[in-house]
PyMOL Python script that loads the backbone (N, CA, C, O; Angstrom):
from pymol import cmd

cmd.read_pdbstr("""\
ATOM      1  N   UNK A   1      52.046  57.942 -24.639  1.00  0.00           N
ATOM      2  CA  UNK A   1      51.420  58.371 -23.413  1.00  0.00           C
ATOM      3  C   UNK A   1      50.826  57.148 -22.720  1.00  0.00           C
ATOM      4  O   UNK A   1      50.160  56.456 -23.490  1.00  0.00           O
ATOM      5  N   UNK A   2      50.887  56.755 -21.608  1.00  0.00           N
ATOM      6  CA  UNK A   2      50.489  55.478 -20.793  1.00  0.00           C
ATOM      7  C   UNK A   2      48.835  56.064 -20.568  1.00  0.00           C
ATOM      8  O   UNK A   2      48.275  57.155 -20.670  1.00  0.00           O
ATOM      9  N   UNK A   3      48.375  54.459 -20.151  1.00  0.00           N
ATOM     10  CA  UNK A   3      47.126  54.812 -20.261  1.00  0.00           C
ATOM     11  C   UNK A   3      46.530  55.303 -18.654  1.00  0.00           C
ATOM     12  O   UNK A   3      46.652  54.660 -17.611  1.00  0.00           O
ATOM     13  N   UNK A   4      46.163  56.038 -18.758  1.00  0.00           N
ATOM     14  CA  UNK A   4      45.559  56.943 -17.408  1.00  0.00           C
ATOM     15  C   UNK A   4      44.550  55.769 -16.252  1.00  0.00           C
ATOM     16  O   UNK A   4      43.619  55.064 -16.641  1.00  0.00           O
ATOM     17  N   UNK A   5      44.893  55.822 -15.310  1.00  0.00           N
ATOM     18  CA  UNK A   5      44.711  54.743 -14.335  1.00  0.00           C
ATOM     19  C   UNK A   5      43.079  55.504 -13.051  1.00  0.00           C
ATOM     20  O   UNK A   5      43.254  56.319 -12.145  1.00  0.00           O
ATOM     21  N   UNK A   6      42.112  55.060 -13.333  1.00  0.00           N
ATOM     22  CA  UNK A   6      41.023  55.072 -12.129  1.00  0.00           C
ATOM     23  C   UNK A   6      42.123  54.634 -10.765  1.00  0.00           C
ATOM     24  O   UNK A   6      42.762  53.612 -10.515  1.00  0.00           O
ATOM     25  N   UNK A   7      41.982  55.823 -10.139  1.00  0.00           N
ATOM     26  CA  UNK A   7      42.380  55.773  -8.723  1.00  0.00           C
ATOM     27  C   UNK A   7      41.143  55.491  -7.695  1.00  0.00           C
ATOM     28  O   UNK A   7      40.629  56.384  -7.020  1.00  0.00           O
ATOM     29  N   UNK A   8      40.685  53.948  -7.670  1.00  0.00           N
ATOM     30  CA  UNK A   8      39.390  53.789  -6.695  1.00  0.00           C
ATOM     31  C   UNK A   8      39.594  54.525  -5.184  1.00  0.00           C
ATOM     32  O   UNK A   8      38.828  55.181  -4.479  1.00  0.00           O
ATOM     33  N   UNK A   9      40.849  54.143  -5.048  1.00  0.00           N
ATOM     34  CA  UNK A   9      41.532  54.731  -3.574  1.00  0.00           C
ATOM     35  C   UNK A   9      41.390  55.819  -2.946  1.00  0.00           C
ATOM     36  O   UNK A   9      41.265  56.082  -1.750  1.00  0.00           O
ATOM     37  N   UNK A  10      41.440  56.745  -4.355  1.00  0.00           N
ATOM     38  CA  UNK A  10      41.129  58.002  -3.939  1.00  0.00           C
ATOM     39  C   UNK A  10      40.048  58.951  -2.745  1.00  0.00           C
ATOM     40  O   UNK A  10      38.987  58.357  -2.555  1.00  0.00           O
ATOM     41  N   UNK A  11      40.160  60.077  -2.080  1.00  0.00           N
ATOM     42  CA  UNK A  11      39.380  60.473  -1.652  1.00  0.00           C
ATOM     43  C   UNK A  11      38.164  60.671  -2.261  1.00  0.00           C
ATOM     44  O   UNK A  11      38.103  60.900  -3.469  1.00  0.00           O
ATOM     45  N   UNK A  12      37.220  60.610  -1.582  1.00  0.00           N
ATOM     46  CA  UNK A  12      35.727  61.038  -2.380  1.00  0.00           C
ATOM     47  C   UNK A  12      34.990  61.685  -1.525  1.00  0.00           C
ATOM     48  O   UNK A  12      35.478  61.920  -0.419  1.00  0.00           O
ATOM     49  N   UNK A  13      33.508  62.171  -1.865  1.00  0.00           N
ATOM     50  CA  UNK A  13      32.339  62.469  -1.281  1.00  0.00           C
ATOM     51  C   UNK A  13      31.222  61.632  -1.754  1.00  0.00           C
ATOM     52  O   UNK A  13      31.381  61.249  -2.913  1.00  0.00           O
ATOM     53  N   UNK A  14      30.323  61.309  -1.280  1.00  0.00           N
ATOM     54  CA  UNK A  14      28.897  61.244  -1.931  1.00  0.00           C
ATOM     55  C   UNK A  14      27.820  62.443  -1.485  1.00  0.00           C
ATOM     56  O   UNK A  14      27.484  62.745  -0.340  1.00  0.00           O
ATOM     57  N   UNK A  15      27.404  63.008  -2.700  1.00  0.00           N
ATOM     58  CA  UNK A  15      26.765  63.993  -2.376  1.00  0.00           C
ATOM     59  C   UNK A  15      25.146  63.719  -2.987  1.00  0.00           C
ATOM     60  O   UNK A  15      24.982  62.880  -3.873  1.00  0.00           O
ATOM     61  N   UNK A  16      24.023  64.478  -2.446  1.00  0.00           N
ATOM     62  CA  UNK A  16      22.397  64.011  -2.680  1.00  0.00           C
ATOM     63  C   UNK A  16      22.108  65.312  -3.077  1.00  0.00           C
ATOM     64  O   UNK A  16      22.290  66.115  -2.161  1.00  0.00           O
ATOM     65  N   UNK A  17      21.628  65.924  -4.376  1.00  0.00           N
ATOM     66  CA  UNK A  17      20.783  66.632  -4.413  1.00  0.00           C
ATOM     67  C   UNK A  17      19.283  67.463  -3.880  1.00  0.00           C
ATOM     68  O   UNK A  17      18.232  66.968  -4.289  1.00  0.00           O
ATOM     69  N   UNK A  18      19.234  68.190  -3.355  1.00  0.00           N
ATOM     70  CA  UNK A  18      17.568  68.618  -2.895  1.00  0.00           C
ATOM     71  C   UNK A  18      16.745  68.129  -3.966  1.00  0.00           C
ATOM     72  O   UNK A  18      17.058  67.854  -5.125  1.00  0.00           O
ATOM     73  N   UNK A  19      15.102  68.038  -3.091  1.00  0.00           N
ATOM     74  CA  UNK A  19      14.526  67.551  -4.282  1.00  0.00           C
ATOM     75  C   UNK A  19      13.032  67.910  -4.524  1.00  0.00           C
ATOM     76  O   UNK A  19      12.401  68.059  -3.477  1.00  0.00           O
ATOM     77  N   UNK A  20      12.608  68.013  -5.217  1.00  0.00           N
ATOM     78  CA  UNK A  20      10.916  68.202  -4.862  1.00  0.00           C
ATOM     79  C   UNK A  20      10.245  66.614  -6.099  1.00  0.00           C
ATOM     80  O   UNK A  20      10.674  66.145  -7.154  1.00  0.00           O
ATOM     81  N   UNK A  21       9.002  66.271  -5.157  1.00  0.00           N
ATOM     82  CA  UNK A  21       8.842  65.113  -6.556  1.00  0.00           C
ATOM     83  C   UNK A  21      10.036  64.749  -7.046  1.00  0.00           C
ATOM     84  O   UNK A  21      10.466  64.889  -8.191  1.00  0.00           O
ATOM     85  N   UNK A  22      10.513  64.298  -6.155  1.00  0.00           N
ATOM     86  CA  UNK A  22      12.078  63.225  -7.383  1.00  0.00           C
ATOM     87  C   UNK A  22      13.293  64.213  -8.507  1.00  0.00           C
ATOM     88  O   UNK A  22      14.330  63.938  -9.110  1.00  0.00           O
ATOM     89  N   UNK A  23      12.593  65.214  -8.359  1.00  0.00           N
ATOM     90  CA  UNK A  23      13.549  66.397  -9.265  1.00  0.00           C
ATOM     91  C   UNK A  23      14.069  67.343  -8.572  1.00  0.00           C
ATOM     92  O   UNK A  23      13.633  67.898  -7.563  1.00  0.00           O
ATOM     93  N   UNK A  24      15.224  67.543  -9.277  1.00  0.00           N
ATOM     94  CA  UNK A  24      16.230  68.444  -8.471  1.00  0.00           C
ATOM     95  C   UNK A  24      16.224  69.888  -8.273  1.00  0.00           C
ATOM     96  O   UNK A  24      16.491  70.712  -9.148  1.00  0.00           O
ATOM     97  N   UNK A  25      15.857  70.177  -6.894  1.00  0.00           N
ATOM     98  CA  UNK A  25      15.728  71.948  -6.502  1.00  0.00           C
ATOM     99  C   UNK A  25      16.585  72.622  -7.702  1.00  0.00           C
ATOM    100  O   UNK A  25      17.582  71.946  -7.957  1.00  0.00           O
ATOM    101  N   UNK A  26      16.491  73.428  -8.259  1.00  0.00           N
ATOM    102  CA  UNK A  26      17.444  74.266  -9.229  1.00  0.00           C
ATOM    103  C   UNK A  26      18.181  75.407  -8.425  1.00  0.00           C
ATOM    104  O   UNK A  26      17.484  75.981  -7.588  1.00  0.00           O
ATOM    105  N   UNK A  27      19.508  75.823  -8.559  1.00  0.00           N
ATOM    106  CA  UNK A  27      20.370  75.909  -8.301  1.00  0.00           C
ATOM    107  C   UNK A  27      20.131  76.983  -8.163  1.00  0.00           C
ATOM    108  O   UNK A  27      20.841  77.530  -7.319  1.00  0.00           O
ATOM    109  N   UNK A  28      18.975  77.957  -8.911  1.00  0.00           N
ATOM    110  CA  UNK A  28      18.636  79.340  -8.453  1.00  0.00           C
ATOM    111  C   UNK A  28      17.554  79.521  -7.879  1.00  0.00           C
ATOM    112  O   UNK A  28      16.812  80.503  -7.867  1.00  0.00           O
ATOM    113  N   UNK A  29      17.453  78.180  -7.222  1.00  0.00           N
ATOM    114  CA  UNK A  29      16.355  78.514  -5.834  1.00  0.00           C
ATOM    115  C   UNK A  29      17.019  78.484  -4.679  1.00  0.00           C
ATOM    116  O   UNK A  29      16.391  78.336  -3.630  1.00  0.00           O
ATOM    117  N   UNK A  30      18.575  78.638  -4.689  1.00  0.00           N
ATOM    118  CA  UNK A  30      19.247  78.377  -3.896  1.00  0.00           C
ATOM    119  C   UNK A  30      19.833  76.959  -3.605  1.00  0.00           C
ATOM    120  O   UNK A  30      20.431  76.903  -2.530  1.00  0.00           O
ATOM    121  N   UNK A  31      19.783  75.577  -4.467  1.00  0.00           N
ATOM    122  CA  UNK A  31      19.843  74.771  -4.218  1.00  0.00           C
ATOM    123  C   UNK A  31      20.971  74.318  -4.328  1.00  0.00           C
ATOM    124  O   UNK A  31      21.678  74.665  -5.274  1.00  0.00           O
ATOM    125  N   UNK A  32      21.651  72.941  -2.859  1.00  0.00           N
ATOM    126  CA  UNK A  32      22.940  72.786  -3.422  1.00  0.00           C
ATOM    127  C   UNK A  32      23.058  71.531  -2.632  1.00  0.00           C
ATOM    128  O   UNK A  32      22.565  71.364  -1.517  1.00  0.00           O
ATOM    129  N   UNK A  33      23.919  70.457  -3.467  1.00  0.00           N
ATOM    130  CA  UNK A  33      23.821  69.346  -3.121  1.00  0.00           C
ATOM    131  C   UNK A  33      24.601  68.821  -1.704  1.00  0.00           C
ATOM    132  O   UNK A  33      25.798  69.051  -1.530  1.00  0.00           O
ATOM    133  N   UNK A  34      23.860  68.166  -0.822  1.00  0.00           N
ATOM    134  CA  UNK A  34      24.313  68.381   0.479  1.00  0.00           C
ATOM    135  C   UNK A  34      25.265  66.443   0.769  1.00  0.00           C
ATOM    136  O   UNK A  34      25.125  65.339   0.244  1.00  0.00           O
ATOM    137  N   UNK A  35      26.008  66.919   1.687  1.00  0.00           N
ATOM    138  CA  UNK A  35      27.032  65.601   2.320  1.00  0.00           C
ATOM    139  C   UNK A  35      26.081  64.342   2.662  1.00  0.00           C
ATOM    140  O   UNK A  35      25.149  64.649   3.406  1.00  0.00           O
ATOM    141  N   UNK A  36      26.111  63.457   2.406  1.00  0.00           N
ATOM    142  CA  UNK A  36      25.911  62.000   2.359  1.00  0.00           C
ATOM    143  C   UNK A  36      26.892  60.591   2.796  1.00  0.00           C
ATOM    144  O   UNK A  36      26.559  59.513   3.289  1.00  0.00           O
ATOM    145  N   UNK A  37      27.964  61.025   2.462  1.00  0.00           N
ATOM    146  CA  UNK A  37      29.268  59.600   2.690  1.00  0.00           C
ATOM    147  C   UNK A  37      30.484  60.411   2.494  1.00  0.00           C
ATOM    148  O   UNK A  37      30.435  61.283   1.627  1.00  0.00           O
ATOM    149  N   UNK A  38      31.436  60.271   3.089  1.00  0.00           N
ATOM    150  CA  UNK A  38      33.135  60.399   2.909  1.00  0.00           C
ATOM    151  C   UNK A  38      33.581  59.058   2.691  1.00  0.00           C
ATOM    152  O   UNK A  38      33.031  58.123   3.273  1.00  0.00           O
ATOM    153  N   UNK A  39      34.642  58.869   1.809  1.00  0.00           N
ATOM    154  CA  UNK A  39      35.360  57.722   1.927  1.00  0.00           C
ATOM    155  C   UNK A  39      35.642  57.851   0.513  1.00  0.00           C
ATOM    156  O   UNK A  39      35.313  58.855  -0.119  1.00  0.00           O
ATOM    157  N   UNK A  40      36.444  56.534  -0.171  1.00  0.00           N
ATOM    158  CA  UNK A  40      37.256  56.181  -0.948  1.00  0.00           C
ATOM    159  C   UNK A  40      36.287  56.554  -1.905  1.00  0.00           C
ATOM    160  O   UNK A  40      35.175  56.907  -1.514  1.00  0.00           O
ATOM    161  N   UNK A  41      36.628  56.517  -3.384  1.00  0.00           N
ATOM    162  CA  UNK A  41      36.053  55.798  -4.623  1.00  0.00           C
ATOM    163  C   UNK A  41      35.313  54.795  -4.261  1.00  0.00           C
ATOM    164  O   UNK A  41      34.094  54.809  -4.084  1.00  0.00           O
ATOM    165  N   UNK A  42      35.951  54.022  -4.160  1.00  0.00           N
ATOM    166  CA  UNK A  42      34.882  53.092  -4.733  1.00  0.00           C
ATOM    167  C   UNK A  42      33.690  52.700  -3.664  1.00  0.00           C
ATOM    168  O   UNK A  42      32.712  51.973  -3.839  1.00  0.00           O
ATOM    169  N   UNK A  43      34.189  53.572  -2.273  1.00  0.00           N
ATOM    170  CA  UNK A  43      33.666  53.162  -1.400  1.00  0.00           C
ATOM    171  C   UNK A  43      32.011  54.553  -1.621  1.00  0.00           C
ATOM    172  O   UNK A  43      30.903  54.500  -1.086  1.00  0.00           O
ATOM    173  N   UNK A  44      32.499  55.446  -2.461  1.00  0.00           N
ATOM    174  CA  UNK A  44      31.454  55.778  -2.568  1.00  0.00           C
ATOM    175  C   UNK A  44      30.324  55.388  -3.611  1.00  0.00           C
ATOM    176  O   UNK A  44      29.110  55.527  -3.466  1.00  0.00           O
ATOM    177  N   UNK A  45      30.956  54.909  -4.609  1.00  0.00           N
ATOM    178  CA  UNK A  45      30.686  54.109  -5.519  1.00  0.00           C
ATOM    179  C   UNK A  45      29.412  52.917  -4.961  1.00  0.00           C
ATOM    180  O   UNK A  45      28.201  52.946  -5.178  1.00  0.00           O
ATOM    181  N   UNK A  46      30.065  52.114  -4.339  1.00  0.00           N
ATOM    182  CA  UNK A  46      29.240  51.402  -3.534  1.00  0.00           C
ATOM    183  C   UNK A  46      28.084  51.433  -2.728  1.00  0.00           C
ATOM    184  O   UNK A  46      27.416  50.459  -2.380  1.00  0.00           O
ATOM    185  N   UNK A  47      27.832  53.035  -2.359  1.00  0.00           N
ATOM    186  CA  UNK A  47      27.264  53.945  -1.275  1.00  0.00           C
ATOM    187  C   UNK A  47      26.123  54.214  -2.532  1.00  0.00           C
ATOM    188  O   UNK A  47      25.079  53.575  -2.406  1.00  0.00           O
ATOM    189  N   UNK A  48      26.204  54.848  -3.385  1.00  0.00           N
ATOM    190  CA  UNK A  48      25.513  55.320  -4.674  1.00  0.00           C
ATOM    191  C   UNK A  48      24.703  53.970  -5.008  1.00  0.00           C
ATOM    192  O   UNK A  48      23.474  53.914  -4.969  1.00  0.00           O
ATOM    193  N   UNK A  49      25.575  52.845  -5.355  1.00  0.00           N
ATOM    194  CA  UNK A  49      24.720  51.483  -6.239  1.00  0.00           C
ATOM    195  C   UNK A  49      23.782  51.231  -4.795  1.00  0.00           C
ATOM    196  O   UNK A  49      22.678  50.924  -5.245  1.00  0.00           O
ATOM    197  N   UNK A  50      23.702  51.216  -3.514  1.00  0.00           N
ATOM    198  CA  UNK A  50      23.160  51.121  -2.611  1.00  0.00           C
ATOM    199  C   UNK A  50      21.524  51.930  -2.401  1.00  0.00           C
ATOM    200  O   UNK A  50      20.644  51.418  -1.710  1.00  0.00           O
ATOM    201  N   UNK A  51      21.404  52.861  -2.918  1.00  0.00           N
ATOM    202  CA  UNK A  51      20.707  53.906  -3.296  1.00  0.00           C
ATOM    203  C   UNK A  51      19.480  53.568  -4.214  1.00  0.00           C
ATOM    204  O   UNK A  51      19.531  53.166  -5.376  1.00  0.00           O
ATOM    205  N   UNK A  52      18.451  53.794  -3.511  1.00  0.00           N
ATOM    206  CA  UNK A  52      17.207  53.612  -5.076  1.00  0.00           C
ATOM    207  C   UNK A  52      17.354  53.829  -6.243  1.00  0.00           C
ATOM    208  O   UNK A  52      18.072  54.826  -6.327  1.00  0.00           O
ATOM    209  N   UNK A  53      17.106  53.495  -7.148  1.00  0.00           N
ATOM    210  CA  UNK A  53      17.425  53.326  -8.224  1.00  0.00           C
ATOM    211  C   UNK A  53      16.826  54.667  -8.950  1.00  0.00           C
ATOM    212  O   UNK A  53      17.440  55.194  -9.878  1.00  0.00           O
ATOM    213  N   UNK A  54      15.562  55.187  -8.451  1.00  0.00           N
ATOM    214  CA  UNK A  54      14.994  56.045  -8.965  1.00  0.00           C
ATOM    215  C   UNK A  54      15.295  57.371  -8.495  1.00  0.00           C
ATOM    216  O   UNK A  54      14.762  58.420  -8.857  1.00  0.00           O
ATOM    217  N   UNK A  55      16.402  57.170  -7.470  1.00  0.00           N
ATOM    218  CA  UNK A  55      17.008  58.429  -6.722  1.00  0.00           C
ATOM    219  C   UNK A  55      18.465  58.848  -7.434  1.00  0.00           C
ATOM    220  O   UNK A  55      19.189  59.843  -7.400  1.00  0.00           O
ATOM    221  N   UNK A  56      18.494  57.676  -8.030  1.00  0.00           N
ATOM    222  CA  UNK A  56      19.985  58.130  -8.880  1.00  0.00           C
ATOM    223  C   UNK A  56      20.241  59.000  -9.014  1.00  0.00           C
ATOM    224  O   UNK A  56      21.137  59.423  -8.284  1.00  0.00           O
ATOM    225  N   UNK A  57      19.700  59.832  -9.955  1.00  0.00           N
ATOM    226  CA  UNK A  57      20.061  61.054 -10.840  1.00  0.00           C
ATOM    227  C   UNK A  57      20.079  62.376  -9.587  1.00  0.00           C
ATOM    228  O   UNK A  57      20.508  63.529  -9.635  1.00  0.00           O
ATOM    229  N   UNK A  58      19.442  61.629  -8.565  1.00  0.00           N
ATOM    230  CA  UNK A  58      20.060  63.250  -7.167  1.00  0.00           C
ATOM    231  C   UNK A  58      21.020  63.055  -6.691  1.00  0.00           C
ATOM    232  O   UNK A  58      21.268  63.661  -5.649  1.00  0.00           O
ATOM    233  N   UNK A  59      22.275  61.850  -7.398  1.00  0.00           N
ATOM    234  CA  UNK A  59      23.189  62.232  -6.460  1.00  0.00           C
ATOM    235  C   UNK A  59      24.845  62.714  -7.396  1.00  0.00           C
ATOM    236  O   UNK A  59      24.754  63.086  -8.566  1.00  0.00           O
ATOM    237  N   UNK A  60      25.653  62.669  -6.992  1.00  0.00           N
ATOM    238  CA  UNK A  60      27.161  62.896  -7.679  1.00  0.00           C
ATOM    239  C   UNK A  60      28.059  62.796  -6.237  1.00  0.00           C
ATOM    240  O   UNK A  60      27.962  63.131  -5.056  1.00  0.00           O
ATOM    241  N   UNK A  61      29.074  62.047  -7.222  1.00  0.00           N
ATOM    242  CA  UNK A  61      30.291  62.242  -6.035  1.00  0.00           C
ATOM    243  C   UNK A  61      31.259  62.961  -6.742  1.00  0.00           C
ATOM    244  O   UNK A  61      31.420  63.003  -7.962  1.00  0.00           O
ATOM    245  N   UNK A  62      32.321  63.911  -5.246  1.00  0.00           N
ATOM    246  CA  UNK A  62      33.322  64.528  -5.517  1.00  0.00           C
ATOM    247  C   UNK A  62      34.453  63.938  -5.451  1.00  0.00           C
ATOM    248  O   UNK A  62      34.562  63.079  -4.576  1.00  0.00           O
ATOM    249  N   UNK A  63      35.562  64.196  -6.295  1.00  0.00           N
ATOM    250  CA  UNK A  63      36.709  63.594  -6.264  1.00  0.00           C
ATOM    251  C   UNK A  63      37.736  64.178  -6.746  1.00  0.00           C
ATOM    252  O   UNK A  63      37.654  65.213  -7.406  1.00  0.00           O
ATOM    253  N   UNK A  64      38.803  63.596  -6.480  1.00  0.00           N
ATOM    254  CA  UNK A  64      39.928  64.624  -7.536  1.00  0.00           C
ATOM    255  C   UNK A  64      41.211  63.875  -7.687  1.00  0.00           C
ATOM    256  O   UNK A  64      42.331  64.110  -7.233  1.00  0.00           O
ATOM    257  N   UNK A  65      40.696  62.776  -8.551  1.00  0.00           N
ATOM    258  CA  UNK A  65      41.947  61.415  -9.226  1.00  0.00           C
ATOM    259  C   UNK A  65      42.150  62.349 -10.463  1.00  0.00           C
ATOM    260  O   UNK A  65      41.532  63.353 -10.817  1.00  0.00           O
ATOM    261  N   UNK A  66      43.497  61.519 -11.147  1.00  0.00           N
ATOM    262  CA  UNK A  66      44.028  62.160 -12.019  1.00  0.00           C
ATOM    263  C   UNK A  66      43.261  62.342 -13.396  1.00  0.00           C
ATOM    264  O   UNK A  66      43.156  61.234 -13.922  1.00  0.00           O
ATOM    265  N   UNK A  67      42.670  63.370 -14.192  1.00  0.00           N
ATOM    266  CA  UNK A  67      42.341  63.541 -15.403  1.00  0.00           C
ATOM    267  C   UNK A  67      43.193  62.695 -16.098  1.00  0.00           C
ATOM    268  O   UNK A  67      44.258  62.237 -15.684  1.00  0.00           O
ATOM    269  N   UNK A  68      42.295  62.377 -17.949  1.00  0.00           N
ATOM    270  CA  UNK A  68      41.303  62.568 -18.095  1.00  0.00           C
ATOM    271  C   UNK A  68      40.097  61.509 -18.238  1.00  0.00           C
ATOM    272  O   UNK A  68      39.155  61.548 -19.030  1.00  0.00           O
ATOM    273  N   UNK A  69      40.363  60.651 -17.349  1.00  0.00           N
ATOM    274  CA  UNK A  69      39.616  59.743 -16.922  1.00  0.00           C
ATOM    275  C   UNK A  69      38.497  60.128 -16.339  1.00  0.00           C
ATOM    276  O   UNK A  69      37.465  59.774 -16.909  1.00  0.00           O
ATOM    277  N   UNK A  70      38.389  60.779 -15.326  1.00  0.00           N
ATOM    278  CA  UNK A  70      37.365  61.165 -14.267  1.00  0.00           C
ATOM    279  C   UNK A  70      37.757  62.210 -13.603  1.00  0.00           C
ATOM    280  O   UNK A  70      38.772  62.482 -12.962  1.00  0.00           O
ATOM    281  N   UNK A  71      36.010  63.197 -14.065  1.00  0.00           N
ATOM    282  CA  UNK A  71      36.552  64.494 -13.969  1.00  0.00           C
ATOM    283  C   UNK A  71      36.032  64.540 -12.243  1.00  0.00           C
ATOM    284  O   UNK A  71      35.656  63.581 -11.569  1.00  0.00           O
ATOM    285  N   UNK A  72      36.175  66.150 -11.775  1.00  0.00           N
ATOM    286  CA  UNK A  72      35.945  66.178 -10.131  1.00  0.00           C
ATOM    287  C   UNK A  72      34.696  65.719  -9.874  1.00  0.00           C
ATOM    288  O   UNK A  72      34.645  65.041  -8.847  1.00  0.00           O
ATOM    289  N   UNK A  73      33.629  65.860 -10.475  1.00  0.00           N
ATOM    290  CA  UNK A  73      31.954  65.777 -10.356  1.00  0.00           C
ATOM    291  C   UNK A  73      31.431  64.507 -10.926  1.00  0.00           C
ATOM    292  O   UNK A  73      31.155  64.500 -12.126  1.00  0.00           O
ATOM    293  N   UNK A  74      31.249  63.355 -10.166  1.00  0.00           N
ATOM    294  CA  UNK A  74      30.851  62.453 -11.182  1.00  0.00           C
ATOM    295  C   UNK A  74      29.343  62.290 -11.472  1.00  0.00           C
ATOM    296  O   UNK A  74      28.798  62.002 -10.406  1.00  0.00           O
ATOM    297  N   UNK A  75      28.659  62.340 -12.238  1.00  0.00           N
ATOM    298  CA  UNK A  75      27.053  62.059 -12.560  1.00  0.00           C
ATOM    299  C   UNK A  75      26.755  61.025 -12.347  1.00  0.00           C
ATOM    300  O   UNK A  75      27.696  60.232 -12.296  1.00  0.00           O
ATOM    301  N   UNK A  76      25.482  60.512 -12.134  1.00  0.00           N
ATOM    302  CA  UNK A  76      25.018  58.889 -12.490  1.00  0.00           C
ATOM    303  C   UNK A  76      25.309  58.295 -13.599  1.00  0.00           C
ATOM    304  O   UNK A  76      25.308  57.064 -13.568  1.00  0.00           O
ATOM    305  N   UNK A  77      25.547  58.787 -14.520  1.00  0.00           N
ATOM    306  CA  UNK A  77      25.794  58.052 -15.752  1.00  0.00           C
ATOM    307  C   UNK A  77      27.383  57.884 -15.535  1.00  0.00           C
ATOM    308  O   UNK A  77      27.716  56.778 -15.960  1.00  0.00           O
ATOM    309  N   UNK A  78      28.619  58.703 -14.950  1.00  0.00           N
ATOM    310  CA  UNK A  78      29.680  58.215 -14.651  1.00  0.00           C
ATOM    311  C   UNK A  78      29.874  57.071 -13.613  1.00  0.00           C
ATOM    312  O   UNK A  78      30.527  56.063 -13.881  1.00  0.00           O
ATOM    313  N   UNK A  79      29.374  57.248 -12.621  1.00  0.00           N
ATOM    314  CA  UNK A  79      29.238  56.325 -11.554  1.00  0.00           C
ATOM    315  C   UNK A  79      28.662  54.975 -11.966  1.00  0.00           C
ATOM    316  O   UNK A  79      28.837  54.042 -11.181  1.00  0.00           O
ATOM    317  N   UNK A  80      27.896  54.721 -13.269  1.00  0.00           N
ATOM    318  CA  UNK A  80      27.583  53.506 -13.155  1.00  0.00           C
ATOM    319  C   UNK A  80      28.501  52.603 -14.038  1.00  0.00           C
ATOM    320  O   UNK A  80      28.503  51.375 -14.123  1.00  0.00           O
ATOM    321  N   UNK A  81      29.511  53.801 -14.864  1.00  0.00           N
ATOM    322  CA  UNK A  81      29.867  53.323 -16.132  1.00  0.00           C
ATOM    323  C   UNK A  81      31.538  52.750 -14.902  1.00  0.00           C
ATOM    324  O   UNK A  81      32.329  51.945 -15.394  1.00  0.00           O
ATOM    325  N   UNK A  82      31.745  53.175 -13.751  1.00  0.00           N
ATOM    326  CA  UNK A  82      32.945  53.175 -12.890  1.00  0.00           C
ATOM    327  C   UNK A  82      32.375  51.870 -12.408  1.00  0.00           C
ATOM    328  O   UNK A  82      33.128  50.914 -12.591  1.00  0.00           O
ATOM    329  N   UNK A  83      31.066  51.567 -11.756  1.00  0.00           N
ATOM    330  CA  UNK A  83      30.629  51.130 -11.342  1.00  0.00           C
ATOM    331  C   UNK A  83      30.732  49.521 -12.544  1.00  0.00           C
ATOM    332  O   UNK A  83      30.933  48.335 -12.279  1.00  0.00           O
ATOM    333  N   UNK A  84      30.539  50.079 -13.556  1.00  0.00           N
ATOM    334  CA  UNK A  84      30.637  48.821 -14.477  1.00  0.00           C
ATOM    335  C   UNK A  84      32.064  47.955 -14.699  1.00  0.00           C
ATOM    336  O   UNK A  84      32.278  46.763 -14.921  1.00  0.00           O
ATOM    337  N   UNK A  85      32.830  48.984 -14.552  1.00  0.00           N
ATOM    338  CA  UNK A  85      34.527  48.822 -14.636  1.00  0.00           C
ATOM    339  C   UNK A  85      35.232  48.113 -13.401  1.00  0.00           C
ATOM    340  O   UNK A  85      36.351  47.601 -13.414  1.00  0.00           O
ATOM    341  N   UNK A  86      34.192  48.201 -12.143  1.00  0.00           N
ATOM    342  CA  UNK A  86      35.139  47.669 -11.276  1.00  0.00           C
ATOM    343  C   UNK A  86      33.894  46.267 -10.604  1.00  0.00           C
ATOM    344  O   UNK A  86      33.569  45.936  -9.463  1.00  0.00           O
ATOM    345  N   UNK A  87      33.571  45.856 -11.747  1.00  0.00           N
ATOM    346  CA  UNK A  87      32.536  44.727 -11.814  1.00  0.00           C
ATOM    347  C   UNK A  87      31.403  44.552 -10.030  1.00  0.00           C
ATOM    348  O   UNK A  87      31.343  43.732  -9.114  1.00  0.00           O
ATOM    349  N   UNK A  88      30.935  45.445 -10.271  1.00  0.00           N
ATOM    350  CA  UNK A  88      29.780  45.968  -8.971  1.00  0.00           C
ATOM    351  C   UNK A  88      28.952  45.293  -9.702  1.00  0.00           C
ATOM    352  O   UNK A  88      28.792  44.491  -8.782  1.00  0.00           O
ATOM    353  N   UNK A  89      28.063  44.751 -10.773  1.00  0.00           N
ATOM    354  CA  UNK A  89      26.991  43.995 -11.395  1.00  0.00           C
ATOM    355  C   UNK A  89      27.283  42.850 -11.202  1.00  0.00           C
ATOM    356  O   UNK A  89      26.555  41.949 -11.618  1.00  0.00           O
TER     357      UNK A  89
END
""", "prot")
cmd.dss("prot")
cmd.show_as("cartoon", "prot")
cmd.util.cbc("prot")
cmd.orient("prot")
């Protein structure tokens, strides 16, 4: 099986969580993470490392490159580890 390829190219979103105090509205208060950036991978990628540091964890981008590399929803902890891979540090 060949090894599965990060499509940076790909379409994306960057999306921001609601927030109260730095924490995220819960999802049964009605909460839902609202539009921030369109563009590529990595271009959202870039959009995210741009971002306070302490705001991280409110955001995720959408995507839909080929499994099982990277699933549709990426977390902060995916984004930085993508972020590490395509030498952004």
């Amino acid at each position: 099986m060949p090894d599965p390829e990060i499509q940076f190219d790909a379409p994306a979103d960057l999306l921001k969580w609601p927030s109260i105090n730095n924490e995220r509205i819960s999802t049964s208060w009605g909460a839902r993470p609202f539009f921030v950036f369109e563009g590529t991978l990595d271009e959202c990628i870039r959009q995210f490392m741009s971002k306070p540091a302490d705001q991280h964890h409110l955001y995720e981008i959408h995507t839909a490159p080929p499994p099982p590399l990277v699933s549709a929803v990426l977390s902060a902890e995916h984004i930085f580890e993508l972020a590490r891979l395509r030498d952004f540090f």
